[in-house]
ZAMARGU-4260 file (C-alpha; in steps of 0.2 Angstrom, whole numbers, plus 5000, padded with zeros to 4 digits):
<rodrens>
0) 5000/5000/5000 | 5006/5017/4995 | 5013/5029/5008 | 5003/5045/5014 | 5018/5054/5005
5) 5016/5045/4988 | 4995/5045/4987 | 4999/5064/4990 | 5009/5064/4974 | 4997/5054/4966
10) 4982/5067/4971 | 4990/5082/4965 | 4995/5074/4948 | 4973/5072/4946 | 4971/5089/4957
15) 4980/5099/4945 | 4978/5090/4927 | 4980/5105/4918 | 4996/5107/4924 | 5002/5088/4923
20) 4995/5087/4906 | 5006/5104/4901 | 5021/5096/4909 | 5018/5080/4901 | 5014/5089/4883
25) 5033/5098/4885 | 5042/5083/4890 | 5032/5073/4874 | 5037/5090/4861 | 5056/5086/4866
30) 5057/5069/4865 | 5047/5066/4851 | 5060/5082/4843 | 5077/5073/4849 | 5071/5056/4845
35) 5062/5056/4828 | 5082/5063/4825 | 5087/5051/4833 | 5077/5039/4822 | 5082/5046/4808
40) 5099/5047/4811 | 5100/5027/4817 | 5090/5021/4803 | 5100/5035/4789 | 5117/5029/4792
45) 5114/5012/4795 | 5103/5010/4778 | 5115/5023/4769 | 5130/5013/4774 | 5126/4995/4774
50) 5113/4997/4756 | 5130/5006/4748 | 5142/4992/4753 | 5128/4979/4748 | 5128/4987/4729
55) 5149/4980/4729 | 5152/4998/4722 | 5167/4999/4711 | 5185/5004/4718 | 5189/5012/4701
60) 5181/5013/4686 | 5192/5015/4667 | 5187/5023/4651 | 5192/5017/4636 | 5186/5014/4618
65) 5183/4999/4618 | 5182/4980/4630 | 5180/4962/4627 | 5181/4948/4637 | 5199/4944/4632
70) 5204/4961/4641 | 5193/4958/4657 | 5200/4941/4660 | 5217/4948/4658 | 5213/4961/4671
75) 5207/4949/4681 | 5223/4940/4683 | 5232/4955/4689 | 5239/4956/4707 | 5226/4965/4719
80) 5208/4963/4707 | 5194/4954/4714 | 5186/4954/4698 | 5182/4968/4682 | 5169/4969/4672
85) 5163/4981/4659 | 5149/4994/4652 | 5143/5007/4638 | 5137/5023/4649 | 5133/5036/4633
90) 5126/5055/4635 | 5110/5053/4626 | 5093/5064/4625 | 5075/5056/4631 | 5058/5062/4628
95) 5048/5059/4639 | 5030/5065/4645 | 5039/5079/4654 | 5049/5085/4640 | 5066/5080/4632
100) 5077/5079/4645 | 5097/5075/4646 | 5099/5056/4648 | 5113/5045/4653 | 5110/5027/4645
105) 5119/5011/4655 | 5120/4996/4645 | 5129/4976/4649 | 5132/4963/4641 | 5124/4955/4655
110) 5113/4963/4667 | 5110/4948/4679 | 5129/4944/4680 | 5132/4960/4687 | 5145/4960/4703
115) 5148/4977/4701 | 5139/4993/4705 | 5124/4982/4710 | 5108/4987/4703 | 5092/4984/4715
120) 5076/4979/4703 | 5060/4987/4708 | 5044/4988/4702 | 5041/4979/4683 | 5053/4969/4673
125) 5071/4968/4676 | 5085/4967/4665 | 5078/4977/4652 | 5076/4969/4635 | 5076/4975/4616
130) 5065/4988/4614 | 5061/4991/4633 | 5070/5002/4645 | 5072/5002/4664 | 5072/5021/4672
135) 5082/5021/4688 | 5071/5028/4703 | 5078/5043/4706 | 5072/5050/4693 | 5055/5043/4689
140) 5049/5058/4695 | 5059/5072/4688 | 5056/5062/4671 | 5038/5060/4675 | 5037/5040/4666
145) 5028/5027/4673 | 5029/5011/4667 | 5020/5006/4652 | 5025/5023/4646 | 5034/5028/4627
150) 5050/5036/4629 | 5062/5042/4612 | 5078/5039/4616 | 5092/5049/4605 | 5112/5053/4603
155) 5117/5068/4596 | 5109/5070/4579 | 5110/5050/4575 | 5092/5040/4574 | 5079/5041/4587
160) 5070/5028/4591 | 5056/5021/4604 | 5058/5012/4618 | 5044/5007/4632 | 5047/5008/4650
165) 5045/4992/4657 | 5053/4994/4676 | 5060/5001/4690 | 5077/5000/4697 | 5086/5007/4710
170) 5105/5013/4707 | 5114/5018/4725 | 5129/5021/4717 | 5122/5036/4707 | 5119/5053/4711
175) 5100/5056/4712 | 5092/5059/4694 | 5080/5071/4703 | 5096/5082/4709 | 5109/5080/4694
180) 5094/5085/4682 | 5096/5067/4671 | 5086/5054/4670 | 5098/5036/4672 | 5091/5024/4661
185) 5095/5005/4659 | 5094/4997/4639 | 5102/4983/4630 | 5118/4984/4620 | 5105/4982/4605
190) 5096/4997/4609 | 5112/5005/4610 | 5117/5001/4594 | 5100/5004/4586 | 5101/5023/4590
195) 5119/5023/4582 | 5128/5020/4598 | 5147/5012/4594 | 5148/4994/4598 | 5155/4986/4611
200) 5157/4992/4630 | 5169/5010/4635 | 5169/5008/4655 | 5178/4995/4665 | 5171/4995/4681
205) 5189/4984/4695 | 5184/4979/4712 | 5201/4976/4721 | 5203/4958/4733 | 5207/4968/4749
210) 5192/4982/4755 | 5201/4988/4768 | 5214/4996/4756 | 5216/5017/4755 | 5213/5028/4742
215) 5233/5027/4737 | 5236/5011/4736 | 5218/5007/4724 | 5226/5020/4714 | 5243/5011/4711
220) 5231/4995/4708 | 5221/5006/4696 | 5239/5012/4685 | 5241/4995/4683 | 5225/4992/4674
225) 5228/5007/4663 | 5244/5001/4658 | 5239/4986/4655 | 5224/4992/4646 | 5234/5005/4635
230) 5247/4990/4630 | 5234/4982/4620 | 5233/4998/4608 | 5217/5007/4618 | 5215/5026/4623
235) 5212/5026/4641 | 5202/5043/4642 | 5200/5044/4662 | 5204/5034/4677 | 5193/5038/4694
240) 5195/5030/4711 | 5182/5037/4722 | 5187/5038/4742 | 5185/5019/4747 | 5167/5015/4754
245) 5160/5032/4753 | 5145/5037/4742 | 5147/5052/4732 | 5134/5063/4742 | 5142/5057/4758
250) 5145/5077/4762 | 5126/5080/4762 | 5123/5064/4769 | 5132/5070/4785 | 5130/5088/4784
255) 5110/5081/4787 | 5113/5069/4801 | 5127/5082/4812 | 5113/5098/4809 | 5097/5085/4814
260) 5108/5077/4829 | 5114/5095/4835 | 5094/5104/4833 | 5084/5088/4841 | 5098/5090/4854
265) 5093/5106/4856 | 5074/5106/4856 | 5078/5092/4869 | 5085/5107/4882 | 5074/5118/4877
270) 5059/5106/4883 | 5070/5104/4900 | 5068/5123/4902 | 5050/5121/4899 | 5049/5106/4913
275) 5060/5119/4924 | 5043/5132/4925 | 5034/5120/4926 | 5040/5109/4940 | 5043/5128/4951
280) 5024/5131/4946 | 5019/5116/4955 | 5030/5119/4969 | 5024/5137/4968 | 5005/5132/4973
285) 5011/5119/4987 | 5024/5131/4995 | 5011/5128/5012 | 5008/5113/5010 | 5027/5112/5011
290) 5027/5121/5029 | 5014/5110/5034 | 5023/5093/5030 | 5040/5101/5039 | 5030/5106/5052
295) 5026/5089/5055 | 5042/5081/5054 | 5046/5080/5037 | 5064/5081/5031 | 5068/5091/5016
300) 5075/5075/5008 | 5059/5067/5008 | 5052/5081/5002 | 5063/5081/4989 | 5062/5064/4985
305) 5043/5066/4984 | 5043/5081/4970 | 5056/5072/4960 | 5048/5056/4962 | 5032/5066/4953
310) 5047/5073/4938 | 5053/5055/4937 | 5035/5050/4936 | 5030/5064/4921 | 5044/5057/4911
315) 5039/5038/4913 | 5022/5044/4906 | 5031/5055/4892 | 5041/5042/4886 | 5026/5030/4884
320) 5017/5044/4875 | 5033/5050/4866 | 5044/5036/4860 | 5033/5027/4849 | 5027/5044/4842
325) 5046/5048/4840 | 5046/5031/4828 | 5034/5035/4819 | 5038/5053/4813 | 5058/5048/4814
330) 5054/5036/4801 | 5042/5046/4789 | 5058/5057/4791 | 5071/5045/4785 | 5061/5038/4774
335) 5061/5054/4767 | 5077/5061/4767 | 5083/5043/4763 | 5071/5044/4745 | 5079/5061/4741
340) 5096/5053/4741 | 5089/5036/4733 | 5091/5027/4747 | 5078/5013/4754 | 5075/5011/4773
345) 5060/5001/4773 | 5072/4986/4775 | 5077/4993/4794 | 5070/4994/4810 | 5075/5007/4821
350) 5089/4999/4836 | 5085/4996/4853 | 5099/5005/4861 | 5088/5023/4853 | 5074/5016/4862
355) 5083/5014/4877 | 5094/5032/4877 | 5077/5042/4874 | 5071/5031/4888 | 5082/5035/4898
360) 5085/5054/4894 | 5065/5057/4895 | 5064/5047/4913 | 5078/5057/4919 | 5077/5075/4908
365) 5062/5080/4919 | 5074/5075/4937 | 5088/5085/4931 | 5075/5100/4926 | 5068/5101/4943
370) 5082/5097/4955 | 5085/5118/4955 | 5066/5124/4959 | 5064/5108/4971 | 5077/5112/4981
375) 5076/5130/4982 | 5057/5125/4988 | 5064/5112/5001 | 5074/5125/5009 | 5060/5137/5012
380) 5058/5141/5033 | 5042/5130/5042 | 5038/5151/5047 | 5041/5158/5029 | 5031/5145/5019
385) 5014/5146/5029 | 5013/5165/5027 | 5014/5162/5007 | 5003/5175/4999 | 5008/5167/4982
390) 5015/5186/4979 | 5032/5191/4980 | 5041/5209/4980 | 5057/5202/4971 | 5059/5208/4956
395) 5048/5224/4956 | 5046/5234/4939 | 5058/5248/4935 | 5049/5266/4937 | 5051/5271/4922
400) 5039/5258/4915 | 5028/5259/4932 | 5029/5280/4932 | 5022/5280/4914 | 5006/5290/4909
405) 5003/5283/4890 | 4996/5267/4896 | 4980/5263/4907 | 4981/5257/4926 | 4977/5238/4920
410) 4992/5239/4904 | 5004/5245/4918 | 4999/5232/4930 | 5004/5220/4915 | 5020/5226/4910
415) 5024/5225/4931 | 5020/5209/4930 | 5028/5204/4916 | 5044/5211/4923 | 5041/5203/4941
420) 5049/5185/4942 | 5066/5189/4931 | 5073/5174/4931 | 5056/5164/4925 | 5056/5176/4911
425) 5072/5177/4905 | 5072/5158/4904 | 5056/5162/4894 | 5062/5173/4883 | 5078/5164/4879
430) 5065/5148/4874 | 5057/5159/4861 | 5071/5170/4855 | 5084/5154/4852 | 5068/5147/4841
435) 5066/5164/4833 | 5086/5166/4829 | 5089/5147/4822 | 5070/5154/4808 | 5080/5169/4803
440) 5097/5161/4803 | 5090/5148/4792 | 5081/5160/4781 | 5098/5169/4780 | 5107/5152/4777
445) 5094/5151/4761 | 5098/5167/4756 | 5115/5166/4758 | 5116/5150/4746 | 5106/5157/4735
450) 5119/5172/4734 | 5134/5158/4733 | 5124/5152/4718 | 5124/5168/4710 | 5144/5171/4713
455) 5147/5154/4706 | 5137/5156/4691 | 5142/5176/4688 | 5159/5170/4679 | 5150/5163/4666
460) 5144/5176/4654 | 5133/5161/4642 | 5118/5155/4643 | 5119/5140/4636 | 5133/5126/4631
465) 5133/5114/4615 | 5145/5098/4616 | 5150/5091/4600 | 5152/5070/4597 | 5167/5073/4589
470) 5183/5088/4589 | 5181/5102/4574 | 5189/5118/4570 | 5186/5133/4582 | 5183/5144/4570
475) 5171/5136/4557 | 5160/5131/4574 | 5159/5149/4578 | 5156/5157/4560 | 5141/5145/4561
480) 5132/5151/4578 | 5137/5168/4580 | 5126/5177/4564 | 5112/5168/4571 | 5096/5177/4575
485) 5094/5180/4595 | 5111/5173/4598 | 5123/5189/4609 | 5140/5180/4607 | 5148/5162/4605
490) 5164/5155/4606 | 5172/5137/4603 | 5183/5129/4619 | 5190/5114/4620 | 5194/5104/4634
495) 5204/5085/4639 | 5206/5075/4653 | 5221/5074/4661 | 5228/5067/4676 | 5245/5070/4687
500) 5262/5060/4680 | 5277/5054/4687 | 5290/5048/4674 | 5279/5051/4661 | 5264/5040/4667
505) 5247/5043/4674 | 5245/5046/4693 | 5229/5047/4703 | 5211/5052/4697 | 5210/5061/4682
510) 5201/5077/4682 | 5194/5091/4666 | 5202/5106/4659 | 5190/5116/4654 | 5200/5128/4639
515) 5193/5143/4631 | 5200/5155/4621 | 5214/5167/4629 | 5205/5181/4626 | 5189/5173/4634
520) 5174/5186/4637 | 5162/5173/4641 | 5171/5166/4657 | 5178/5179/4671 | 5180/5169/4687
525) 5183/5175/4704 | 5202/5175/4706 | 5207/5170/4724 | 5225/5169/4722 | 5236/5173/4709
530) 5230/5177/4691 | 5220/5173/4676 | 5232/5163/4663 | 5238/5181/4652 | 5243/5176/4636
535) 5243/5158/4624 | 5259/5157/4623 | 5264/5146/4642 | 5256/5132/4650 | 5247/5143/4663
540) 5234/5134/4673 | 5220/5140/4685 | 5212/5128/4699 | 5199/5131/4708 | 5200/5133/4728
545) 5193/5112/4730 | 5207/5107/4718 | 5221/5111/4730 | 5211/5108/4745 | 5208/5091/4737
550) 5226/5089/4732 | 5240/5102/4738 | 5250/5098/4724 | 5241/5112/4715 | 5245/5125/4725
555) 5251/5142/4718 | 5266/5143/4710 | 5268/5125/4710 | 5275/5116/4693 | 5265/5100/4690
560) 5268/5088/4677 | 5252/5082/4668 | 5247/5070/4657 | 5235/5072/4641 | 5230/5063/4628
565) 5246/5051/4630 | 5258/5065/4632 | 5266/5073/4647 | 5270/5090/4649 | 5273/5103/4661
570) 5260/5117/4670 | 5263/5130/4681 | 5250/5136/4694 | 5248/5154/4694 | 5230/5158/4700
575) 5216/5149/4711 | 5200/5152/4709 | 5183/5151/4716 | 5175/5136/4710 | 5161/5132/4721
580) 5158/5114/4726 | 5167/5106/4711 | 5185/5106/4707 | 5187/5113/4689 | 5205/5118/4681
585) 5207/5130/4667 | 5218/5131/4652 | 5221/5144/4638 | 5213/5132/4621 | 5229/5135/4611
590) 5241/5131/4624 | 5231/5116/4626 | 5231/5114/4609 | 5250/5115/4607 | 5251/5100/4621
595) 5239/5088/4612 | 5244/5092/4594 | 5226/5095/4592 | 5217/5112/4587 | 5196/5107/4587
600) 5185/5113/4601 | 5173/5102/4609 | 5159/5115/4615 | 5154/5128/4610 | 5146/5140/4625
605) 5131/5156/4618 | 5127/5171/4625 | 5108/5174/4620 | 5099/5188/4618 | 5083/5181/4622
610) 5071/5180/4635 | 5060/5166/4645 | 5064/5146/4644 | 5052/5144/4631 | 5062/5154/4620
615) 5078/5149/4626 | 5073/5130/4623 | 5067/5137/4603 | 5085/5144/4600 | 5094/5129/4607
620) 5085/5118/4593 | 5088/5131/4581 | 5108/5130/4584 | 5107/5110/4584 | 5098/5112/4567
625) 5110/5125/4560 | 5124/5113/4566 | 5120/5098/4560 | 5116/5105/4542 | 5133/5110/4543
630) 5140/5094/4548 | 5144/5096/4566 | 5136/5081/4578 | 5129/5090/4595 | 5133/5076/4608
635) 5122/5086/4621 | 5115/5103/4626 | 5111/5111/4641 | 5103/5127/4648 | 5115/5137/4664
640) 5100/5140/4670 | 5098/5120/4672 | 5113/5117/4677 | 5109/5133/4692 | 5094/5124/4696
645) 5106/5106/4701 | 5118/5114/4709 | 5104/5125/4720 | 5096/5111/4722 | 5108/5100/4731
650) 5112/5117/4742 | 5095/5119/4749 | 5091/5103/4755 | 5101/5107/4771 | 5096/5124/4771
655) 5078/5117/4771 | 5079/5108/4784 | 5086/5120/4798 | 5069/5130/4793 | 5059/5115/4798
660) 5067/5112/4813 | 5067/5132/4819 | 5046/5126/4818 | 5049/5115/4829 | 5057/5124/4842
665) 5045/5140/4839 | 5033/5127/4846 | 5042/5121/4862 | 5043/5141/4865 | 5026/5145/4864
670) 5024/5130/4877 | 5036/5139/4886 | 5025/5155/4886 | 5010/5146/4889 | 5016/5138/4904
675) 5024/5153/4913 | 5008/5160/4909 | 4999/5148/4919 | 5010/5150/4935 | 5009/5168/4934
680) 4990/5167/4935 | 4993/5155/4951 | 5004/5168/4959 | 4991/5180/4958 | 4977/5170/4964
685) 4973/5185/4976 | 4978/5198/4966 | 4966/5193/4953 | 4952/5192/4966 | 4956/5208/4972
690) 4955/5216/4955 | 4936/5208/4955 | 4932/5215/4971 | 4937/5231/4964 | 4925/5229/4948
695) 4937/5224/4936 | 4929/5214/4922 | 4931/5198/4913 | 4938/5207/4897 | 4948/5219/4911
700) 4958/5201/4917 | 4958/5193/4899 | 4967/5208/4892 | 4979/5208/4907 | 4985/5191/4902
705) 4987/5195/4883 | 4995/5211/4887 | 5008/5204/4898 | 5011/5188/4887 | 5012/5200/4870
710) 5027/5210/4881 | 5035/5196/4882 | 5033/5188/4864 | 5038/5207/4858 | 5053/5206/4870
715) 5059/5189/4862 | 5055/5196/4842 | 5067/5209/4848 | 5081/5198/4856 | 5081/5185/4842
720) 5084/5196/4827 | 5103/5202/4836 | 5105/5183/4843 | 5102/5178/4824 | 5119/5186/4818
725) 5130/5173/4826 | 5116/5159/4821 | 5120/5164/4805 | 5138/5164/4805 | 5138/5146/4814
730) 5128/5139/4803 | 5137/5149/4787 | 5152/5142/4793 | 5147/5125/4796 | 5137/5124/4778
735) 5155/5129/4770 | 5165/5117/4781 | 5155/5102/4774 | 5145/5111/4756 | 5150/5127/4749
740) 5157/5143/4754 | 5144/5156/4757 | 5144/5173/4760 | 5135/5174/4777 | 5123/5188/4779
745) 5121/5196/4795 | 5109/5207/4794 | 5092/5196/4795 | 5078/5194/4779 | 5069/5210/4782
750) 5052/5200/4777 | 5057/5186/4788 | 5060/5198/4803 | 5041/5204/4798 | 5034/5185/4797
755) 5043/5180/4814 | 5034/5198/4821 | 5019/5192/4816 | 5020/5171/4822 | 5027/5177/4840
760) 5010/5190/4840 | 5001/5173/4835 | 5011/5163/4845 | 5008/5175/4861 | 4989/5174/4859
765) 4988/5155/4857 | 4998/5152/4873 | 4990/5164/4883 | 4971/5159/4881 | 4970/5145/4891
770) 4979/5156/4907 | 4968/5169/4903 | 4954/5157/4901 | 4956/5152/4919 | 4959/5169/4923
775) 4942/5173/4920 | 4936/5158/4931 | 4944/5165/4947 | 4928/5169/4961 | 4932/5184/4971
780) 4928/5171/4986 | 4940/5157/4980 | 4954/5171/4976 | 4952/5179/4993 | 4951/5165/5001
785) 4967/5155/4994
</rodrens>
């Protein structure tokens, strides 16, 4: 049988539901915050890890012209390889319900003997067969097929030709279609050929024996193939080993878990300073009741046993509310974000040890929450606690607020009030204002990415870029566009592949060097370090600021050996540029020409002077018209504004999700609000009831709540916009550590200021109506009497 002690505890948790139910509701908001991240996170890294390492991804991948099986099985044989197989991947065009869209078509010999770069079949048939295609399920919906759908399929200007969608596949070794704006689709070598593909496959795809093996040493594996591959007369074009294990959004993938674990962590403190106000209000309406038990004989460690005993009791009944409700948003949550980054979590259930920590850390959150306010109350005197008037002087208003004449007698009581327990509202105020600082940080993270964006793209002076199947003269390419009607300027580049050498042979991945013209007006980027290449006549080169954070070789002034085409020459560094997310180099086209031996460009990059996409799209098939009729074979198009949109896309998925969880924290705020609200009007039990003895009406107390909750949601609009500034450098420099360099803006979204004005006024209303409610219930008997 319980003790006189405990049934007490039990009859003031079903005296004062209200109250138990708003503690239990703020306990609930902050677990359910910190463990649907703690979810997600569990079942994201475990699904993004063990699906990628389940799809045997390649440890380097070769391009050449041309494979057979006589090459793979002498690959094979070499010291280090696990097994090699090979590929056709070809730039293509698709037309699909949505529009013609940039394609990448994947072809095999084999499909179902794939040990490489597993593909996971989906929905329909799987391998695709002649005539039927299968799109890869990241971009079903950017390409907007279904199955049973008609797509044309198309490269360059060779024959197009039909192909039905007949499945559904999923690819984890690809970046999502959705963000790379291209939609990945699986056909047979006879399809390939049937749109005037070349025969044969292009791609060797090496898995080496030993998986514990670095990036360096797959490397050194990796030359060997390439030598071995170029013995037998081929032309290696490129040679990539990605870092060992890790997916090529890996950066986003952590930049996600890290900002969801370090927010949930933070809603989770925020909800123990809710428990805080709440746990004093309790102990604020039983401060006699505590004289009276001392009286008695009661030690303050029983007393402070029984009112932690009540917190450990509010988290045991928060966690069984909380916890499941965690699961089920945490994984809604993963499985979208996993979706996004064509991942599948549906295979995975959640571990038991992130049952047992939010368990634990709802049980004992509320303990630690009330350990100040309990034993603060346990010290209290026998004499000072049974002459409680519920009203204290600490903390009085200053005069200047008090002395005022603008405002009427019950506004100034309000703004006394609100200024009357400091330390209660301060820990209000930091509630609201931290959630309203991480909404505009996040809003200035948005814009802030958005500006990056704009600096990346402001270098290129074109509007849109033309790749040709095949090298031709510079010159004729650019006689052919420029007198065209709507098109601003055009000029020919070229560009090669190229990798670092030592004695003459290949050495690491290879990487692009993009080359126009010396005298370039189309491309002016950002120069960091250093300077733009200044004449054609040296082999100048320009790296962007990730190529010699990737590799310090590249640093300024350094002299690098290169290797291009077969030949190896020498570079020097003399300028860094900013580059954005992607490493990019540059070269002046004719000294690249002078390397190579070779003087045709391969693209061709137009500054229009149209406007709108729908005229863009008209200028870009009359360029591929005009081209062709002249005899040049376009490989591929594309818009900048595309290519913008992948880029921006991939940027703002973070950015997005700081907003969302700002919501959240707004939310455990406004419960903050609400509950300091509710002890206030406990405090002033009497004073109310004076105030009706006096006549004060019921709209008289209802605005005296409002009033004195709007001070302080004003008072937190206020703190939050200078609290936002270093938000928004934490979270500018954490975005560029792991994404891109942004330039951080400081000074908050002037609209976004005006929308957080105009939720904390909401806000302020919604949480004080239940106060004030109860307010108005007060008798004048009950409230003198208390």
């Amino acid at each position: 049988m319980l003790s006189p002690r405990w049934r007490k505890v039990l009859r003031d948790l079903w005296l004062h539901k209200a109250r138990t139910g708003l503690a239990i509701s703020a306990i609930c908001i902050g677990i359910i915050g910190a463990g649907a991240v703690l979810d997600a996170w569990s079942l994201l890294r475990r699904a993004t890890r063990e699906e990628f390492d389940a799809s045997r991804p390649a440890s380097a991948v070769i391009r050449t012209d041309s494979v057979d099986a006589a090459l793979l099985a002498r690959i094979r044989a070499l010291p280090g390889i696990a097994t090699a197989q090979s590929r056709h991947v070809v730039s293509a065009r698709v037309r699909t319900p949505a529009g013609v869209q940039t394609a990448l078509l994947i072809a095999r010999d084999d499909f179902a003997a794939n040990e490489i770069g597993v593909v996971k079949p989906g929905d329909g048939a799987w391998p695709p067969s002649q005539g039927h295609a299968v799109v890869e399920h990241s971009s079903v919906e950017f390409a907007g097929v279904a199955i049973g759908d008609s797509v044309e399929l198309q490269i360059g200007d060779g024959p197009a030709a039909m192909s039905r969608v007949s499945g559904i596949a999923r690819d984890v070794g690809l970046a999502p279609g959705w963000m790379e704006h291209v939609v990945y689709i699986f056909v047979s070598p006879a399809d390939l050929a049937r749109i005037g593909a070349t025969s044969g496959m292009n791609e060797i795809q090496v898995a080496v024996a030993d998986r514990s093996l670095g990036r360096t040493e797959i490397q050194a594996i990796a030359r060997d193939v390439r030598a071995l591959v170029e013995r037998t007369g081929r032309r290696v074009s490129s040679v990539d080993v990605p870092i060992p294990g890790r997916h090529i959004h890996a950066g986003q993938i952590d930049s996600l878990l890290y900002t969801q674990g370090a927010f949930g962590l933070l809603a989770l403190v925020l909800s123990g300073v809710l428990v805080v106000n709440l746990i004093a209000a309790m102990l604020t309406g039983q401060v006699r009741e505590i004289g009276v038990m001392k009286a008695i004989g009661a030690g303050a460690g029983q007393i402070a046993a029984m009112y932690l005993g009540l917190a450990f009791s509010l988290g045991i009944v928060a966690c069984a509310i909380s916890i499941p409700l965690a699961a089920v948003f945490g994984r809604m949550y993963a499985e979208f974000t996993a979706g996004i980054l064509n991942f599948d979590v549906s295979a995975y259930r959640i571990p038991v040890w992130a049952f047992a920590l939010q368990l634990a850390v709802g049980a004992l959150l509320p303990v630690v929450a009330a350990l100040f306010p309990v034993v603060r109350g346990c010290r209290i005197s026998v004499n000072d606690a049974l002459r409680d008037f519920g009203i204290s002087g600490r903390g009085e208003t200053p005069r200047l607020i008090v002395g005022g004449r603008i405002f009427t007698r019950p506004v100034l009581l309000s703004l006394r009030n609100a200024f009357r327990r400091r330390a209660r509202m301060a820990l209000t105020l930091a509630t609201l204002a931290i959630g309203g600082a991480v909404y505009l940080g996040a809003l200035n993270l948005r814009g802030a990415v958005i500006g990056a964006v704009d600096l990346l793209f402001a270098p290129q002076q074109f509007d849109m870029v033309f790749r040709l199947a095949h090298p031709a003269p510079a010159e004729s390419i650019a006689a052919v566009v420029t007198p065209m009607a709507g098109v601003s300027a055009a000029e020919s580049w070229a560009g090669a592949r190229a990798a670092l050498a030592t004695d003459g042979a290949p050495l690491g991945n290879s990487f692009t060097i993009t080359a126009p013209p010396a005298g370039t007006r189309m491309l002016v980027p950002r120069i960091l370090t250093g300077h733009w290449f200044t004449s054609a006549g040296n082999n100048e080169l320009v790296v962007s600021n990730r190529v010699v954070d990737d590799d310090s070789a590249f640093a300024l002034g350094r002299t690098v050996a290169l290797v291009i085409d077969g030949r190896s020459a020498t570079w020097t560094i003399v300028g860094v540029a900013d580059g954005g997310p992607m490493p990019v180099t540059y070269a002046s086209r004719e000294a690249l020409a002078r390397v190579t031996g070779s003087t045709g460009a391969t693209t061709i990059v137009v500054a229009t002077g149209v406007a709108g996409q729908a005229a863009e799209l008209a200028l870009v098939r009359r360029v591929r018209s005009e081209l062709a009729d002249r005899g040049f074979d376009v490989s591929s198009s594309q818009l900048m504004a595309e290519q913008r949109a992948v880029i921006q896309d991939h940027l703002l998925m973070v950015a997005g999700f700081l907003g969302n969880m700002s919501l959240l924290m707004i939310v455990v705020g406004g419960l903050g609000l609400a509950s300091t609200m509710s002890l206030a009007v406990l405090e002033r039990t009497r004073e109310i009831g004076v105030l009706r003895a006096i006549g004060a009406r019921h709209r008289t107390i209802l605005g005296m709540i409002q009033v004195e909750g709007l001070v302080i949601a004003i008072l937190s609009w206020l703190i939050a916009i200078p609290l936002s500034l270093p938000m928004s450098i934490a979270l500018g420099n954490a975005f560029g550590r792991v994404m891109l360099e942004v330039p951080v803006h400081l000074l908050p979204d002037g609209p976004g200021v005006l929308r957080w004005f105009t939720v904390v006024v909401l806000l302020s209303v919604v949480a004080c109506a239940w106060p004030a409610w109860r307010a108005m219930r007060i008798t004048t008997s009950s409230a003198l009497a208390a």
